[in-house]
N, C-alpha and C positions, 0 to 999 in steps of 0.2 A: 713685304708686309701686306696683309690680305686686306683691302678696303673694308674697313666698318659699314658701308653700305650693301657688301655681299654676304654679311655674316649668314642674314636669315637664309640664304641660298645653302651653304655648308654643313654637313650633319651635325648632331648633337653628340654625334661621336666618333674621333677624330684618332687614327691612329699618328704616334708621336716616332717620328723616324728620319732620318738621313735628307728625304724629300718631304718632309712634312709640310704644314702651314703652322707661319712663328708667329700670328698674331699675336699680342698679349691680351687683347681686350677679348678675347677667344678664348684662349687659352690658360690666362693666367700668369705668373709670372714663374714657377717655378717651370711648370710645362715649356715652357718655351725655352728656358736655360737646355732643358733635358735635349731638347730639337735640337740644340746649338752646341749639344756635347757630340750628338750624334753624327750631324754635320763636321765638325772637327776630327771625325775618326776613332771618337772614345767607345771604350764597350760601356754600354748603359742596357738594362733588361728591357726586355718587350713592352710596351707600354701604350697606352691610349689617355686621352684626356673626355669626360664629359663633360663636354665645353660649357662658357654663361649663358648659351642658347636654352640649356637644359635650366640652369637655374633659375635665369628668369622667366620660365614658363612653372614653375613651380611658385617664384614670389606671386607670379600674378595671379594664381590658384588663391594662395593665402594671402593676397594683399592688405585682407583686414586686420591681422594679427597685430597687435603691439611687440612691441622691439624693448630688448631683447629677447629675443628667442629658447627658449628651454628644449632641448634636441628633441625631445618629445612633440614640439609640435608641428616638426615637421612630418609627421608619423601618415598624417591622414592624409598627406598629399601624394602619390605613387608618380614613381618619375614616368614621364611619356611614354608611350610604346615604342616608340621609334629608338629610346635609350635603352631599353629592355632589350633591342635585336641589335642594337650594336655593342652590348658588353656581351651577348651570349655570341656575335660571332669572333669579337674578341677569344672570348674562350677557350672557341672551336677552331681559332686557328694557330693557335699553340699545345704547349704542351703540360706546361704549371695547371695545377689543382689545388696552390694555395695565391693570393696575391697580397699586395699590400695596396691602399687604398690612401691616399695624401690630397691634403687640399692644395689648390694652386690658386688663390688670390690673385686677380687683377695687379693689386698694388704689393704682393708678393715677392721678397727676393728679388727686391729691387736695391737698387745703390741710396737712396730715401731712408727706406725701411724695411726690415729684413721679416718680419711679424714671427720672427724663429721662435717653436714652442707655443704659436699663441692658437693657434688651428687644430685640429685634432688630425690625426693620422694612424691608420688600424693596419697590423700586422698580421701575417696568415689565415687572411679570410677566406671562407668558399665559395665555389662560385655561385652557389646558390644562394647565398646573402649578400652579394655583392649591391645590390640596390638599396638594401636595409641603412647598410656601411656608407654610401655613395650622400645619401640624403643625412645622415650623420656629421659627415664632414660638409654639407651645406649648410647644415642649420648651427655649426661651430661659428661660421662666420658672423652671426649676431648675439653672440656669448656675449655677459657680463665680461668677460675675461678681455676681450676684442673690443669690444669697444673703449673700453677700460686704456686698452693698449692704443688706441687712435686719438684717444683725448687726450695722453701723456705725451705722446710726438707730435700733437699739434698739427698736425697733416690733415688737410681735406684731401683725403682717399678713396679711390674709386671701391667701393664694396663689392662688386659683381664677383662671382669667385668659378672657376671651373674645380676637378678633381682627377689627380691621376689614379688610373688603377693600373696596375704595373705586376709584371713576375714575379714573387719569391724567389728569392736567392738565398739559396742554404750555407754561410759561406764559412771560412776557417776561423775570418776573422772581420771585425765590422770595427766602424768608427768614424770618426772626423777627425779634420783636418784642415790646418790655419798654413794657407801658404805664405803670410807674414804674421811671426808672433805677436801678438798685441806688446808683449812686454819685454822680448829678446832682440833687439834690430838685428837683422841676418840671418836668422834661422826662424825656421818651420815649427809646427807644433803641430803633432800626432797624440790622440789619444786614442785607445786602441784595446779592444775584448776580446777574447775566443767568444767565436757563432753570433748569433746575431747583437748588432748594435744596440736593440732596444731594450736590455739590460744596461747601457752604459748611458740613455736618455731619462731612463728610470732611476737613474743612482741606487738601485740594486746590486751594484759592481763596480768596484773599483778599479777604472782602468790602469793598463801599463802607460804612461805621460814619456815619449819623450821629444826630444830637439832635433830637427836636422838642420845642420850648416848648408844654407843657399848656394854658398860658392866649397862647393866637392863632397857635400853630402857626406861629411864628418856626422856620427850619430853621436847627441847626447843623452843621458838616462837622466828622467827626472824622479818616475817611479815606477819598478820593472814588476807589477802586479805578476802577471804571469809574462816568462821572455818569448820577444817576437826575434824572430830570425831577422839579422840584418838584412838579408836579400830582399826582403818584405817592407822593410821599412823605405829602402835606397827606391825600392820600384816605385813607393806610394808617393816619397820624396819626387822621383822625376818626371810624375805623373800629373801632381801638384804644379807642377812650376810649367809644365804643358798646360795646362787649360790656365794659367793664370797667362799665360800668353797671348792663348783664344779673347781673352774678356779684357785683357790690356789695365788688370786689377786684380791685388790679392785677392782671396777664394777663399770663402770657407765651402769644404767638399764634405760631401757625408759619402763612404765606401764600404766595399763588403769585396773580401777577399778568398776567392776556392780556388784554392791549387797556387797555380802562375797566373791566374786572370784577377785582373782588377776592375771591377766592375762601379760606377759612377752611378751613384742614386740621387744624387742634387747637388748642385753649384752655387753658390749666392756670393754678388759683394761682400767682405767685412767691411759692418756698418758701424761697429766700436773704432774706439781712438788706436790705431795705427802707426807705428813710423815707417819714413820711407824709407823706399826699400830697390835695389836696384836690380832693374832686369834687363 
């Protein structure tokens, strides 16, 4: 863990990889899970974080504003330059020309509180808006919505927020996943779309729901919207119970599936009422 006394020394823009820095007061709290999939040997897409360095150089810009914030005001504030040359060499050192863009809260996708859904998160953005999008998901973090969501848990939570901006993955098939069902003890829960997930966080689309049995990956049908290939399911199934290894805790995983690769977009404790579960 990176001393909070070197932060100021660290860029504002941080690539997320195998060797990374897993601060969370850096990074945020999803980012850092993404570090810790990567570490673990998961495929996860190319990814950087604009760390709280960048944001709190932007609060301090707008100090004066009153809270909550309207995404709008953070319009007038342009992120650093120093942010601006590390997401363009971001860019340039891959091969994606669209990405997705997600907040990574401090107190984020944590075992506390998960803030799932309460931050905003933009889908095939380019790279030439990617600043626009960036200071979007900063100024989420003082929604009516968020805040909202921090008085209801009761939590004094650290605010500061970083943001991942990450590859586009075009994949066959996207979704989440519960490596213990809240409501089935022993088996898994998949919910699952053809192409991207964010038809199935938009409830635009009905996914196919089903069960996997923890012990032999027996597949259950809850409801077969469109049918996934057992093979697809049994990989997601064993892939699930790998990283809930890692984290020594069920998983809620968000995935995106091309081909044979299973690619890992975020990890979080399940912070709903759970049974145990044995591993």
């Amino acid at each position: 863990m990176t001393d909070s006394l070197d932060r100021r020394n660290l860029p504002m823009v941080l690539s997320l990889d195998r060797g990374g820095c897993d601060d969370v007061g850096l990074l945020g709290g999803k980012a850092v899970n993404l570090v810790r999939l990567c570490r673990g040997g998961f495929r996860v897409p190319r990814a950087c974080a604009v760390t709280t360095r960048a944001f709190d150089s932007i609060l301090a810009a707008a100090g004066a504003l009153a809270r909550p914030l309207a995404p709008e005001a953070f319009d007038g504030f342009p992120l650093a330059l120093e942010v601006m040359e590390g997401l363009q060499s971001f860019i340039r050192g891959g091969s994606a020309n669209r990405f997705a863009v997600r907040s990574s809260a401090v107190a984020e996708d944590s075992a506390a509180a998960s803030f799932a859904g309460q931050m905003e998160s933009f889908l095939n953005v380019k790279g030439d808006t990617l600043d626009f999008y960036v200071r979007r998901c900063f100024a989420s973090c003082f929604s009516a919505r968020v805040e909202a969501y921090r008085h209801r848990i009761g939590a004094a939570v650290d605010a500061s927020m970083a943001v991942i901006v990450q590859d586009m993955v075009e994949p066959d098939y996207a979704g989440v996943m519960f490596t213990a069902d809240p409501l089935h003890p022993g088996d898994m829960a998949i919910e699952i779309v053809e192409g991207l997930g964010e038809a199935l966080v938009s409830g635009d689309v009905t996914p196919s729901s089903y069960r996997v049995v923890r012990d032999g990956l027996k597949i259950r049908t809850d409801h077969e919207a469109v049918p996934i290939p057992a093979d697809v399911l049994r990989g997601l199934a064993a892939t699930g119970l790998r990283v809930e290894r890692l984290y020594d805790a069920p998983q809620d995983i968000e995935f995106a599936v091309t081909g044979q690769d299973i690619h890992l977009l975020q990890s979080r404790p399940i912070t709903v009422g759970i049974h145990a579960v044995e591993t």
